[in-house]
C-alpha positions in Angstrom: 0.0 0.0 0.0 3.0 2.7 0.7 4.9 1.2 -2.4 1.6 2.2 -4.4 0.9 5.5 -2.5 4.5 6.5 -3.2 4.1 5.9 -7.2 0.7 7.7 -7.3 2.2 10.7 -5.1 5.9 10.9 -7.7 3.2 10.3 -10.9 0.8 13.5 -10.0 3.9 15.4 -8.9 5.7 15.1 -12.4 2.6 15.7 -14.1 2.3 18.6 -12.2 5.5 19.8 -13.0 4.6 19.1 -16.2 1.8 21.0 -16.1 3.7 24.2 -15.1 6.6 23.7 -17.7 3.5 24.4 -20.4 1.7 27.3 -18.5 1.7 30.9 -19.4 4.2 33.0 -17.3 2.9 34.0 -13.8 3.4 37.9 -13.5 4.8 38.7 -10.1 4.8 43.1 -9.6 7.4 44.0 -7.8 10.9 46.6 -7.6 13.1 44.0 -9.4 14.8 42.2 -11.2 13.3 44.6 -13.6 10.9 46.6 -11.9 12.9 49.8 -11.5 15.8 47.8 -8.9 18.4 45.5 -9.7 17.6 43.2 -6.9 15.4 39.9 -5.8 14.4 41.2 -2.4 11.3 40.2 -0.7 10.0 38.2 -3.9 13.4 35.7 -3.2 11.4 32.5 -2.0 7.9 34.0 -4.8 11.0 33.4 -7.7 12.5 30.3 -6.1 9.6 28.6 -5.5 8.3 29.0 -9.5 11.6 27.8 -10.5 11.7 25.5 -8.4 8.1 24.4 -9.7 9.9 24.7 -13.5 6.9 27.8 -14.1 7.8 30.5 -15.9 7.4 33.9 -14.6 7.4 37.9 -15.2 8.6 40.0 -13.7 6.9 44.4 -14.1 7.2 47.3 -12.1 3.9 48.4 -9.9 3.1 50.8 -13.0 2.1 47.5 -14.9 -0.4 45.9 -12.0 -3.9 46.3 -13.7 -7.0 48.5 -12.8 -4.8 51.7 -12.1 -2.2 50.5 -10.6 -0.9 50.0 -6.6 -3.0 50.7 -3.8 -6.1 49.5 -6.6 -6.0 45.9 -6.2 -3.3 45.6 -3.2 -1.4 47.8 -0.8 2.1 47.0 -1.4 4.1 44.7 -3.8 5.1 42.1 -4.4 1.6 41.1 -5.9 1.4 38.1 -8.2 -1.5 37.9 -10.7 -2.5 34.2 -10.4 -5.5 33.5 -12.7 -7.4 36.7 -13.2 -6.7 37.4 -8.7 -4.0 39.4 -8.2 -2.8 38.5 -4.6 -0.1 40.4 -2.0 1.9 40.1 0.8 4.7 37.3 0.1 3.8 34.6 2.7 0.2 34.7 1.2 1.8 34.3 -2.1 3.8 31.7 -1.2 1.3 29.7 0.6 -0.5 30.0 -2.7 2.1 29.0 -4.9 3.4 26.2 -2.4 -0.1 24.2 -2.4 -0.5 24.7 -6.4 2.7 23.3 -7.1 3.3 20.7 -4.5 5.8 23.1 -2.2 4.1 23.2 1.3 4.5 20.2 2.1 3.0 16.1 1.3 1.1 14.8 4.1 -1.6 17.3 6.4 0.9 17.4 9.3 4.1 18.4 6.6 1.7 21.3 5.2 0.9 22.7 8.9 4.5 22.7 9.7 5.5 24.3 6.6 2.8 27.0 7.3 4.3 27.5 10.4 8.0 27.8 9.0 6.9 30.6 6.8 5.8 32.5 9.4 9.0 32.1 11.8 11.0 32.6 8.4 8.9 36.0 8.2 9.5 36.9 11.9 13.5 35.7 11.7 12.8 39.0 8.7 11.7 41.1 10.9 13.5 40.8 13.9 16.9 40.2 12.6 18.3 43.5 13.3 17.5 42.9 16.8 20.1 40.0 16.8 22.9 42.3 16.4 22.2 43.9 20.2 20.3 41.5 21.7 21.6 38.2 22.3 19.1 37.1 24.4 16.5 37.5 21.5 19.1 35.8 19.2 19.6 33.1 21.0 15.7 32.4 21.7 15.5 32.4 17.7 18.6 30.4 16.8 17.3 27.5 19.3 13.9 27.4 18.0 15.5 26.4 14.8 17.4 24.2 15.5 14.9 22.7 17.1 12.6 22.8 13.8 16.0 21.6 12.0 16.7 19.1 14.0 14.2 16.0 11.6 15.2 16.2 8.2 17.3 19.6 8.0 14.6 21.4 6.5 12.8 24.3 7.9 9.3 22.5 7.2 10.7 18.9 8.1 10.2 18.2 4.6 12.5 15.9 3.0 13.4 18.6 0.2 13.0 22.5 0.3 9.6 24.2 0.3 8.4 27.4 0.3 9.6 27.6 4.1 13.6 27.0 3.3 12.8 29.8 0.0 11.4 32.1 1.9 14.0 31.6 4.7 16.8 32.6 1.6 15.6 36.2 1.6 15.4 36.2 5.7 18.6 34.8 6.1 20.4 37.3 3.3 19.5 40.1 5.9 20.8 38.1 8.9 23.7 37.6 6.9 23.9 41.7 5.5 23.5 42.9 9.4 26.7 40.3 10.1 24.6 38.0 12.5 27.0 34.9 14.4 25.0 31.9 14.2 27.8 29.9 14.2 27.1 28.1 17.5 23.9 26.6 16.0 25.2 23.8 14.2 22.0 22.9 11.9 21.2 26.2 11.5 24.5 27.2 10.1 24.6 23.9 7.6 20.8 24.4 6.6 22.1 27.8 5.5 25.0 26.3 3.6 22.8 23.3 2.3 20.4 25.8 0.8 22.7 27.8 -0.8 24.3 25.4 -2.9 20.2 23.6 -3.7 19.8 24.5 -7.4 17.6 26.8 -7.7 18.8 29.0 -5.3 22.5 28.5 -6.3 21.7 29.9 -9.6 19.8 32.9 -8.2 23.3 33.6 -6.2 25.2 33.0 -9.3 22.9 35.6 -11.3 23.7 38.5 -9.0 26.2 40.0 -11.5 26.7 43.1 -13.0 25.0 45.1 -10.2 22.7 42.5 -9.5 22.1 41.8 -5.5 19.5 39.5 -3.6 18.6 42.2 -1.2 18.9 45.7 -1.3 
């Protein structure tokens, strides 16, 4: 019975790969790579997760998003236009993208736990600067990951990346810009080398030439 759940579960993944490869581009509206900044920013894990999915994507500035433009149809970039919905805010995105693509996660317990990692991924974002004076703070953090590392090495205890570890690239390229020490936390510091050298994010890495950065 696992032997056969296995084969049904690899067969509707690759033809949902598949799927994507022959799709029309997804538009995603933000400041770059070519929205006016020469930078991934906060649309790192939107970008890594439809490449990761093999979809093609878009990439406009906020003068582009339909029916007159920002503030219309969403507050703030990065939007993505998924059908005829355009949708905001990048773990909503994500959560999106992740279930249409088989990227949050297998089984019902996998997809709560990646859920969950997107949303420690976005408060790693926005606390990070606090880790540079507060090692009390930092130290909470860094042991709750390891803790959530400690399975499979994968922020959503996945056995491959999801939309979590993605969206935990463009958290952990701040913590990285403000010169954050998390060397003391073992599988934090090698899920951060493990993702960098994943595909799909190495190439993202390798593409910041010529001006090109992942964050601003």
């Amino acid at each position: 019975m696992d032997e056969a759940r296995a084969w049904l579960s690899k067969k509707i993944q690759n033809k949902s790969t598949t799927m994507a490869a022959t799709e029309s581009p997804v538009t995603v509206y933000y400041w770059g790579p070519n929205g006016g900044m020469n930078m991934y920013g906060r649309s790192i894990g939107i970008y890594l997760t439809l490449d990761q999915a093999g979809v093609k994507w878009e990439n406009k500035g906020k003068d582009a998003i339909p029916q007159g433009g920002l503030g219309t149809v969403a507050f703030a970039m990065p939007c993505v236009q998924i059908d005829d919905i355009i949708v905001s805010q990048t773990p909503a995105i994500l959560g999106i993208l992740g279930q249409k693509y088989g990227l949050a996660g297998k089984t019902s317990t996998e997809k709560m736990k990646v859920a969950q990692a997107v949303l420690d991924m976005n408060d790693v974002f926005g606390e990070h600067a606090k880790f540079v004076t507060n090692e009390d703070r930092k130290k909470q953090w860094f042991t709750y990951l390891e803790k959530k590392l400690e399975t499979t090495g994968w922020m959503g205890g996945t056995k491959e990346p999801t939309i979590a570890d993605f969206h935990g690239v463009f958290a952990f390229a701040w913590v990285v810009k403000k010169k954050v020490d998390f060397s003391a936390f073992p599988k934090t510091t090698k899920w951060w080398a493990e993702i960098k050298k994943y595909p799909v994010v190495a190439k993202m890495f390798a593409s910041c030439v010529g001006g090109r950065t992942m964050i601003p």
